[in-house]
C-alpha positions as CSV (number, residue, x, y, z in Angstrom):
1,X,56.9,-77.6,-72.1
2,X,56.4,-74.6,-74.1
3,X,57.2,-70.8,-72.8
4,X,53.3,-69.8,-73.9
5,X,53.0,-73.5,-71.5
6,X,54.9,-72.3,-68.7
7,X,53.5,-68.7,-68.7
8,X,49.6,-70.3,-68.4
9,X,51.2,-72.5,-65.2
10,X,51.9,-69.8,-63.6
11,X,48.7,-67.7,-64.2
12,X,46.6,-70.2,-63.0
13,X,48.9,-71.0,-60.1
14,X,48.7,-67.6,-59.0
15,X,44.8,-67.4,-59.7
16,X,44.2,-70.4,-57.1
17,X,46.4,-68.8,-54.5
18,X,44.5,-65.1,-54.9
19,X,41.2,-67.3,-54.3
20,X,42.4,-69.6,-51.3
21,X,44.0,-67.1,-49.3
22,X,41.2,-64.2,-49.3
23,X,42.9,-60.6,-48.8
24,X,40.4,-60.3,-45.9
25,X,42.0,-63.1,-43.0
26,X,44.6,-61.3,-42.5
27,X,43.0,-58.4,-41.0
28,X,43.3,-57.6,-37.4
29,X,40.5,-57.7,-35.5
30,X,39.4,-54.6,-34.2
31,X,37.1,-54.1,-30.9
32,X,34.9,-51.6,-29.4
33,X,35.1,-51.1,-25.4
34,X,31.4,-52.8,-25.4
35,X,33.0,-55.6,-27.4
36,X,35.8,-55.9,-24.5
37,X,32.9,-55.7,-21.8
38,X,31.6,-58.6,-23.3
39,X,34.6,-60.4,-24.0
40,X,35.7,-60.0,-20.4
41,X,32.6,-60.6,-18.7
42,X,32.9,-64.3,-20.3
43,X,36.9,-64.8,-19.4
44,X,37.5,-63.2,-16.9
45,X,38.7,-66.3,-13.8
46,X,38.2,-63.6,-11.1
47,X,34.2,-63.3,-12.2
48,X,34.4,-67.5,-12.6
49,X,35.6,-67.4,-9.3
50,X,32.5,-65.1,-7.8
51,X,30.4,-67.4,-10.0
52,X,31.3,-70.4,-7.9
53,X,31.0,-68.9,-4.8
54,X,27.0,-68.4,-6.1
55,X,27.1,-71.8,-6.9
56,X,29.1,-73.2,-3.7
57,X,26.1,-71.1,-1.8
58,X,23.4,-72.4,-3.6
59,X,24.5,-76.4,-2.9
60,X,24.8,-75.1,1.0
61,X,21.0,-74.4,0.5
62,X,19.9,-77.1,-1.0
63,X,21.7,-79.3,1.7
64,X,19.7,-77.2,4.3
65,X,17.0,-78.2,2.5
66,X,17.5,-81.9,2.8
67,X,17.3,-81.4,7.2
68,X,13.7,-80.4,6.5
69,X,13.3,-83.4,5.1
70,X,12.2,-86.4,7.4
71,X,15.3,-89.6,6.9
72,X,14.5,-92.9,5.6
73,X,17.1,-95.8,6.7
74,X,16.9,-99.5,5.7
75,X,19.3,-102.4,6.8
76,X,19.2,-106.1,6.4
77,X,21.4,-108.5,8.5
78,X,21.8,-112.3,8.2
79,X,23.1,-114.7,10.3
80,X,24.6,-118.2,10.5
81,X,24.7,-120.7,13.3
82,X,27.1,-123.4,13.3
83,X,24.4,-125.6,14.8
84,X,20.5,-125.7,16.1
85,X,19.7,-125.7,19.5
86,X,16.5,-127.6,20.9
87,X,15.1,-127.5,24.3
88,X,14.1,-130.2,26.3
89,X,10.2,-129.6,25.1
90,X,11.2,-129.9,21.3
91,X,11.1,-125.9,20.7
92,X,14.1,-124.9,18.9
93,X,15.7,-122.0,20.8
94,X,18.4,-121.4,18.4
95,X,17.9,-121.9,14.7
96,X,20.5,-122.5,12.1
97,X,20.2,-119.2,10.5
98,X,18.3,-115.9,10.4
99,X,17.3,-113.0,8.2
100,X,16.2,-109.8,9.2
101,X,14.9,-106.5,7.4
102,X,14.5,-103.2,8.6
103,X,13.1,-100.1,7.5
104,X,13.0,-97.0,9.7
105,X,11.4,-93.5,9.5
106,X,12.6,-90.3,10.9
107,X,12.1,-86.7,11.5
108,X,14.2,-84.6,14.2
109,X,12.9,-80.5,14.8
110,X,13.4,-78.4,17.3
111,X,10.2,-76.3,18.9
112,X,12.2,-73.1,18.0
113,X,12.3,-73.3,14.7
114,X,15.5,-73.3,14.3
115,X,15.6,-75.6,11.2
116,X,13.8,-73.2,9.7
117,X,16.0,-70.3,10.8
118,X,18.5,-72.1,9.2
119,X,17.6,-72.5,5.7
120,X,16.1,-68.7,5.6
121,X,19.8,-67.9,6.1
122,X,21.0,-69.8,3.5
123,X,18.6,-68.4,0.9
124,X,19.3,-65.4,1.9
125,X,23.3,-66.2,1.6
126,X,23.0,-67.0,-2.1
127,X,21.5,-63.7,-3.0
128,X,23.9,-62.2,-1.1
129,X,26.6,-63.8,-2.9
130,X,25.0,-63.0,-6.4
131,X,25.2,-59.0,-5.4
132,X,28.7,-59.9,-4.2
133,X,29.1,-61.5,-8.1
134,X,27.8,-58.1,-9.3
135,X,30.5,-56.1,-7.3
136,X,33.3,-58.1,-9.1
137,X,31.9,-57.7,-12.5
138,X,31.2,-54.0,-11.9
139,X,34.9,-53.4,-10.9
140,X,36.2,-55.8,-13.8
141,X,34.5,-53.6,-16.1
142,X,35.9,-50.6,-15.0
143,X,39.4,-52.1,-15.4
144,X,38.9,-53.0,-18.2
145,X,37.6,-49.5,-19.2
146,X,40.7,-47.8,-17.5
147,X,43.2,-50.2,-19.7
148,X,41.0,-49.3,-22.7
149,X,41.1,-45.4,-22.3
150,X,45.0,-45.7,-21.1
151,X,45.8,-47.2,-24.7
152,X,43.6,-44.6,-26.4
153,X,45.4,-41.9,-25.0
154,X,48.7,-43.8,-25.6
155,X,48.0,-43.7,-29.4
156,X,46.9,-39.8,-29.4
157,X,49.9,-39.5,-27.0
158,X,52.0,-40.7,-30.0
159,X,49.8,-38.8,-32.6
160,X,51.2,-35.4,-30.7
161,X,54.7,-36.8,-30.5
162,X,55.1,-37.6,-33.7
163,X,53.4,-34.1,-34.7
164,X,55.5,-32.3,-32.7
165,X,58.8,-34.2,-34.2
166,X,57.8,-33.2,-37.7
167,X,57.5,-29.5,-36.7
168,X,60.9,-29.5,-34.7
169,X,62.2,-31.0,-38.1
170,X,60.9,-27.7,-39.6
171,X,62.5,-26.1,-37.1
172,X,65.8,-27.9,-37.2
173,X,65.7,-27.8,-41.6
174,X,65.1,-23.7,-41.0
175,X,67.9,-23.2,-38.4
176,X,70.5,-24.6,-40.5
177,X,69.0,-23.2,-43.9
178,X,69.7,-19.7,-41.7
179,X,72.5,-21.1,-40.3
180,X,74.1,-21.4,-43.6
181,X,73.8,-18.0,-44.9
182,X,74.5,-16.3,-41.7
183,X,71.2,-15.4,-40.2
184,X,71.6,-17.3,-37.2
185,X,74.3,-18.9,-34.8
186,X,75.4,-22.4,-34.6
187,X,73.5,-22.6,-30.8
188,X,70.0,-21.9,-32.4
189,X,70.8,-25.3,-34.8
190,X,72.1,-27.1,-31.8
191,X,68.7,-26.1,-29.6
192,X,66.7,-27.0,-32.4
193,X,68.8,-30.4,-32.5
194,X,68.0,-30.9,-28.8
195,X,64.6,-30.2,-28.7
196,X,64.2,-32.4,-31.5
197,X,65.6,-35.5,-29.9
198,X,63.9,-35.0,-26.7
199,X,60.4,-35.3,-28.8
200,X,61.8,-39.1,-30.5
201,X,62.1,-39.5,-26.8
202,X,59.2,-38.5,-26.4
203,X,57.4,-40.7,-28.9
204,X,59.3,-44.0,-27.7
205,X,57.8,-43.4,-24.1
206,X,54.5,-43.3,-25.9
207,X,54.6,-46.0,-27.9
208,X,56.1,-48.2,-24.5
209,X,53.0,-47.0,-23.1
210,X,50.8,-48.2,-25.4
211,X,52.6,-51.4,-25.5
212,X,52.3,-51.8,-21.8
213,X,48.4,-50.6,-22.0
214,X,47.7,-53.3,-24.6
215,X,49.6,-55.5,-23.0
216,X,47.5,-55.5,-19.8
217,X,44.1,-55.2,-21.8
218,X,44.9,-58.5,-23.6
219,X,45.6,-60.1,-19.9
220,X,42.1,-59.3,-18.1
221,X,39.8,-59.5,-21.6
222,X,41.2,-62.8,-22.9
223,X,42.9,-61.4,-26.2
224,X,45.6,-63.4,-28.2
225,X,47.9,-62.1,-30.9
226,X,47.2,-58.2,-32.5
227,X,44.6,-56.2,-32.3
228,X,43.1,-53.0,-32.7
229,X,41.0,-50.4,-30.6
230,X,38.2,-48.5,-32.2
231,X,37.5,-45.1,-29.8
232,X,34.4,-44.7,-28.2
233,X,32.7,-42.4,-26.4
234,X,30.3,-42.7,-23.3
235,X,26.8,-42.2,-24.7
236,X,24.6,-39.9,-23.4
237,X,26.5,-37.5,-21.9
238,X,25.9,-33.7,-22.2
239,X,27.2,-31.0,-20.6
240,X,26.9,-29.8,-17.4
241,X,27.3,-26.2,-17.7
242,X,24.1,-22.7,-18.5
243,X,21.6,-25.3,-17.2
244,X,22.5,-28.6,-19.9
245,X,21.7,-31.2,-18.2
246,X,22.4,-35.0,-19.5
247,X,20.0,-37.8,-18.0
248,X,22.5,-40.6,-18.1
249,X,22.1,-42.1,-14.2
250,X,18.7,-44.2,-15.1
251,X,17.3,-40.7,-14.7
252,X,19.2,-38.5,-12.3
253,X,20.9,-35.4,-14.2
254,X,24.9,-35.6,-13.1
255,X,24.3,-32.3,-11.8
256,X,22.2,-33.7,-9.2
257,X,24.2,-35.0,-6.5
258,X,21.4,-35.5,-4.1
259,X,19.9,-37.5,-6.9
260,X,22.9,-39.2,-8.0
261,X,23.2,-40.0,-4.0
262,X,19.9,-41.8,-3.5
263,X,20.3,-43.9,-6.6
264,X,23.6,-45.0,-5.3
265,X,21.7,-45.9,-2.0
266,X,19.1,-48.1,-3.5
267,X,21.8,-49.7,-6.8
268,X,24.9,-50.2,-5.3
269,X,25.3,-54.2,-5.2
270,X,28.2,-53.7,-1.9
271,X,25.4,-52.1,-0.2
272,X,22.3,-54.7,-0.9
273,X,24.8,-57.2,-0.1
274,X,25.6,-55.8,3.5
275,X,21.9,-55.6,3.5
276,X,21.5,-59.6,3.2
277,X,24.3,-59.6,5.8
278,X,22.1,-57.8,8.1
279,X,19.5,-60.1,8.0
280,X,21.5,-62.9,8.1
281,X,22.4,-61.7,11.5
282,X,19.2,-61.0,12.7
283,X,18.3,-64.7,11.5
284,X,21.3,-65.7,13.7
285,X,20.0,-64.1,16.6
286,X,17.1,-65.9,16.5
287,X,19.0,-69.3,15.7
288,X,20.8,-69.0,19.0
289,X,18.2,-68.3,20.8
290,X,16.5,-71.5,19.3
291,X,18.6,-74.1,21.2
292,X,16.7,-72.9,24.4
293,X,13.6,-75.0,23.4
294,X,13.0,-78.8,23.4
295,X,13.7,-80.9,20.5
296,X,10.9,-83.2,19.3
297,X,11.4,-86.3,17.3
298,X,9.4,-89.0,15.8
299,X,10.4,-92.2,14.0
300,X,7.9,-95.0,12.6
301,X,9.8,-98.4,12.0
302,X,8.8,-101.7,10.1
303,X,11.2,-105.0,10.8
304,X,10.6,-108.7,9.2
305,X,12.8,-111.7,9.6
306,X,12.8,-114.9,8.8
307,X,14.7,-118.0,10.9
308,X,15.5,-121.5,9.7
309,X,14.2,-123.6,11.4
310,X,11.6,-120.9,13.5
311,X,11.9,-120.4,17.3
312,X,8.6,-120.0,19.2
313,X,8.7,-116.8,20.0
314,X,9.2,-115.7,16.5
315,X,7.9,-112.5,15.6
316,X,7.6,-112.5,11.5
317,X,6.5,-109.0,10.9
318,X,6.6,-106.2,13.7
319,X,5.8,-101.9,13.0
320,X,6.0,-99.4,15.9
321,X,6.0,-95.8,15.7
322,X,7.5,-93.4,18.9
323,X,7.4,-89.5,19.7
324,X,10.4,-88.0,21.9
325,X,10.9,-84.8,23.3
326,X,14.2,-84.0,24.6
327,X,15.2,-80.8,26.5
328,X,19.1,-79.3,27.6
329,X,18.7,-78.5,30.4
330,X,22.1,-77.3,31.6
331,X,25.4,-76.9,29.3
332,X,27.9,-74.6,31.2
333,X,26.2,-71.3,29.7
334,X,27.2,-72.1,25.9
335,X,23.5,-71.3,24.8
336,X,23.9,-67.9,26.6
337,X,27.5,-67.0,25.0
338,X,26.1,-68.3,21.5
339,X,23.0,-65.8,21.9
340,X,25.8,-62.8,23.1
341,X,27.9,-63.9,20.2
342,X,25.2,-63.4,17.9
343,X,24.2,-60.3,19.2
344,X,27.7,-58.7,18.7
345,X,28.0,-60.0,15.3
346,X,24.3,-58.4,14.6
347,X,25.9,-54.7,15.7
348,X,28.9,-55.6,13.5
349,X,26.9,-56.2,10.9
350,X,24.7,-52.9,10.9
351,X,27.3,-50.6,11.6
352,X,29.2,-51.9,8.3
353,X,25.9,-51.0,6.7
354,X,25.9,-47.2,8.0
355,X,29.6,-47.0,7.6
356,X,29.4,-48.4,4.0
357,X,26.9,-46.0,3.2
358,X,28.5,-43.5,4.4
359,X,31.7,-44.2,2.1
360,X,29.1,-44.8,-0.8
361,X,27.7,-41.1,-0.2
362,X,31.1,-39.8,-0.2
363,X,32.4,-42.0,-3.6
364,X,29.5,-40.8,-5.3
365,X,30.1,-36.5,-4.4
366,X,33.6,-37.2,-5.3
367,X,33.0,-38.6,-8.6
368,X,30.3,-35.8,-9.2
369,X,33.3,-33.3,-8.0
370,X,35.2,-34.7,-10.5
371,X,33.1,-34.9,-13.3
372,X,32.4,-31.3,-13.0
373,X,35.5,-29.9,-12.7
374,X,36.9,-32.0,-16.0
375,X,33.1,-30.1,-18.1
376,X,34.5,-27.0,-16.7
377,X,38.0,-27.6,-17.5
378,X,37.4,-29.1,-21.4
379,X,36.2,-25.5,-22.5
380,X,39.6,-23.7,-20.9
381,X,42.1,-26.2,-22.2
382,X,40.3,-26.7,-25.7
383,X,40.7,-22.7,-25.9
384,X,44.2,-22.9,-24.7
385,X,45.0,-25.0,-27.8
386,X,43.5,-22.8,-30.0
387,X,45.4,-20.1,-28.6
388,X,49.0,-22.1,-28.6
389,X,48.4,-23.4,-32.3
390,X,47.6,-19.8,-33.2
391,X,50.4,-18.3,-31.4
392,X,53.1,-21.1,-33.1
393,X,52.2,-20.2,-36.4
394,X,52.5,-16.8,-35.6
395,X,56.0,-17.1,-34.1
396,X,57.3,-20.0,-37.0
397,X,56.2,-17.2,-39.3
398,X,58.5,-14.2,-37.4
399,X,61.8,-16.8,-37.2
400,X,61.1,-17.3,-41.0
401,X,61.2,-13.3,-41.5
402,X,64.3,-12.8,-38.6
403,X,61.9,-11.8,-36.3
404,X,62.3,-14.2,-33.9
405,X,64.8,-16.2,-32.3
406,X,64.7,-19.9,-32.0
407,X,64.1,-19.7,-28.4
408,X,60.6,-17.8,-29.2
409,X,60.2,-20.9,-31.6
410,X,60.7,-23.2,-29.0
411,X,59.0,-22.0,-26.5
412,X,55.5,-22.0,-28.9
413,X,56.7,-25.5,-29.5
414,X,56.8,-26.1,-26.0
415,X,53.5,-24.3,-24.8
416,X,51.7,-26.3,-27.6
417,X,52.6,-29.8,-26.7
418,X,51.5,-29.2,-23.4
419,X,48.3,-27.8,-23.9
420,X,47.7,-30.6,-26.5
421,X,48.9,-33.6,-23.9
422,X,46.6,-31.7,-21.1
423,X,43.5,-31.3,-23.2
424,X,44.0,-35.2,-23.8
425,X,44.4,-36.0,-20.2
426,X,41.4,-33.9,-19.2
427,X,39.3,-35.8,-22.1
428,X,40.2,-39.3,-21.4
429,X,39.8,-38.3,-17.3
430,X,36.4,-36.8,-18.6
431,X,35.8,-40.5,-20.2
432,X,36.7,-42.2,-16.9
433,X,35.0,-39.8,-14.5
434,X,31.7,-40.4,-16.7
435,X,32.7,-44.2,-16.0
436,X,33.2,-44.0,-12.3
437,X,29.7,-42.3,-11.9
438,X,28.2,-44.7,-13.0
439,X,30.2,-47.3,-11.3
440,X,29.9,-45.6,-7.8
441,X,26.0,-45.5,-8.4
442,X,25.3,-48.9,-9.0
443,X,24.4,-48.6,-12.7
444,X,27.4,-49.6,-14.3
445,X,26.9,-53.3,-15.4
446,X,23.0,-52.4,-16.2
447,X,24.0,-50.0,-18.3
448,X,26.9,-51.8,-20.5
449,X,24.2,-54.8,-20.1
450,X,21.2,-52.8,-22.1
451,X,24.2,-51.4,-24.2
């Protein structure tokens, strides 16, 4: 083989390798917070798990279905003698064999209606148990929203590390440059050194948070191997201060906590859920209260047999149909402790309503609290940042004149690192408390669901 030969082999060999391994599969796939709403929503075992239970409730209904049903039996029974009897007369009073079919009929209810009571219960257990399946997907999403904003502000957090590294660098590279004609001490080199390695410090911390952050976002949304985050932003949301008002609360302004209050009222699925309850307890009551009356019943039955050789009293085909009515009339006083029992559980029931709706009222003017104060806060600490970066430069240009020492230097340093990590706090809390609005006010799931 030729050099011109060899040279051609390897062209072409490297041509099929460009084209069967595209530049674009190995890119690392990249999601939205909807994206991981949706992702988890599908994964998640503790939302599979609440998805049962509505399942598990709705087979308990349709076996209460099957009592209000009326019961068909059948049985068939053959028999062999080991010989024929015959009386005296001729008649055979024993035959060598018989067959016998039967088919019976039956329907058991009690005058109460407690059959009834009983299946109205269990309806209205399933849609409890979907409102139950609800609240577990409305908290799942917001952990997985608090995961998702914890590893945003991990990456900024390393964004500001790594920023402030590269201006103690500056720092460090100008001490010793001074250092080295005389300008300054050794002790402003070694405080710039210091200061310097607290910030790689300072960056490893970050990036072991975002490791951790990632870490448990992969673990409740289902996510294998690397990824990527792309930021988002809650929609909709305006601010709250000189009268802006943002309708992001299927209508209610977050500046209207009376508002915000009601809709929690009628939304939240804990609440509709104790609501179900409620009845189901009042459905008990009269349950209880059912065994006092009499329980009718009515069967219609059809036997045949057949006998070998026939006896004369053979009956070949017989049909009968019977009503009974059966009453307790005395059991110790169980029906009277069931009813009390039932009762209590009725009071349980309502006061978890009014105490749950108390807590809901209180969730919801907490998270309003909140959500004001962080609008109110942005503006001051955005400011503040302004102010720190402009008063850094300032003081980075005096050390690089001799008019200030590297402790001025440091402490701009220090003063902007902080304003910059507290304006990101207060902008990912801003994020969440936008969040856990809508979370305590029911609308959560509805919203990422039309998102």
């Amino acid at each position: 083989m030729t050099v011109r030969q060899i040279i051609l082999f390897l062209t072409l060999l490297l041509t099929f390798g460009a084209v069967a391994s595209p530049p674009g599969r190995a890119q690392v796939p990249e999601y939205t917070l909807d994206e991981l709403y949706r992702m988890g929503l599908k994964t998640a075992e503790r939302i599979k798990i609440a998805e049962q239970d509505v399942a598990v409730a709705q087979a308990q209904q349709d076996k209460g279905f099957s009592f209000l049903l009326p019961g068909l039996t059948t049985y068939g029974d053959a028999r062999g003698y080991s010989r024929s009897v015959t009386s005296a007369t001729g008649s055979t009073t024993q035959p060598d064999n018989t067959q016998t079919f039967n088919l019976r009929l039956f329907q058991s209810f009690s005058l109460g209606g407690r059959e009834l009571t009983a299946y109205k219960m269990l309806k209205e257990n399933v849609t409890k148990t979907k409102f139950d399946l609800t609240t577990v997907r409305e908290e799942y999403l917001q952990r997985i929203a608090a995961f998702y904003y914890e590893a945003l502000r991990a990456i900024r957090s390393i964004e500001i590390a790594e920023a402030n590294v590269a201006r103690l660098k500056t720092q460090r590279d100008a001490a010793a440059s001074r250092l080295r004609v005389g300008e300054v001490t050794k002790t402003a080199l070694l405080r710039a050194e210091a200061q310097l390695s607290g910030a790689d410090s300072d960056v490893v911390k970050a990036k072991n948070r975002l490791d951790l952050a990632r870490a448990d976002l992969a673990r409740i949304v289902g996510i294998t191997g690397n990824y990527k985050l792309a930021e988002t932003t809650e929609p909709g949301m305006k601010s709250m201060e000189h009268g802006v008002q943002g309708e992001i609360i299927d209508g209610c302004s977050p500046a209207n906590l009376s508002c915000l209050q009601d809709k929690a009222i009628a939304e939240r699925s804990e609440l509709k859920a104790l609501d179900q309850v409620q009845k189901i307890a009042e459905n008990n009551v009269k349950f209880a209260k059912g065994a006092y009356w009499p329980i009718f019943s009515v069967e219609g039955v059809y036997t045949r047999q057949e006998q070998n050789p026939a006896t004369g009293n053979l009956v070949r085909d017989s049909a009968y149909g019977g009503v009974r009515l059966s009453m307790l009339l005395f059991e110790g006083g169980y029906r009277n402790a069931d009813v009390a029992e039932a009762k209590a559980k009725q009071t349980q029931a309502n006061l978890a309503y009014e105490d749950t709706k108390k807590t809901v009222n209180v969730e919801v003017e907490n998270a309003y609290l909140v959500l004001k104060t962080q609008v109110g806060v942005l503006k001051s600490l955005e400011d503040q940042v302004t102010f720190a970066q402009d008063n850094y430069q300032a003081v980075s240009k005096q050390f690089e004149f001799g008019l200030a020492n590297i402790i001025d230097v440091i402490d701009a340093t220090t003063t902007l690192v902080t304003a910059e990590r507290d304006l990101l706090d207060a902008q990912f809390l801003y994020q969440l408390s936008v969040l856990r609005l809508r979370r305590v006010t029911g609308t959560l799931l509805k919203t990422v669901v039309n998102n």
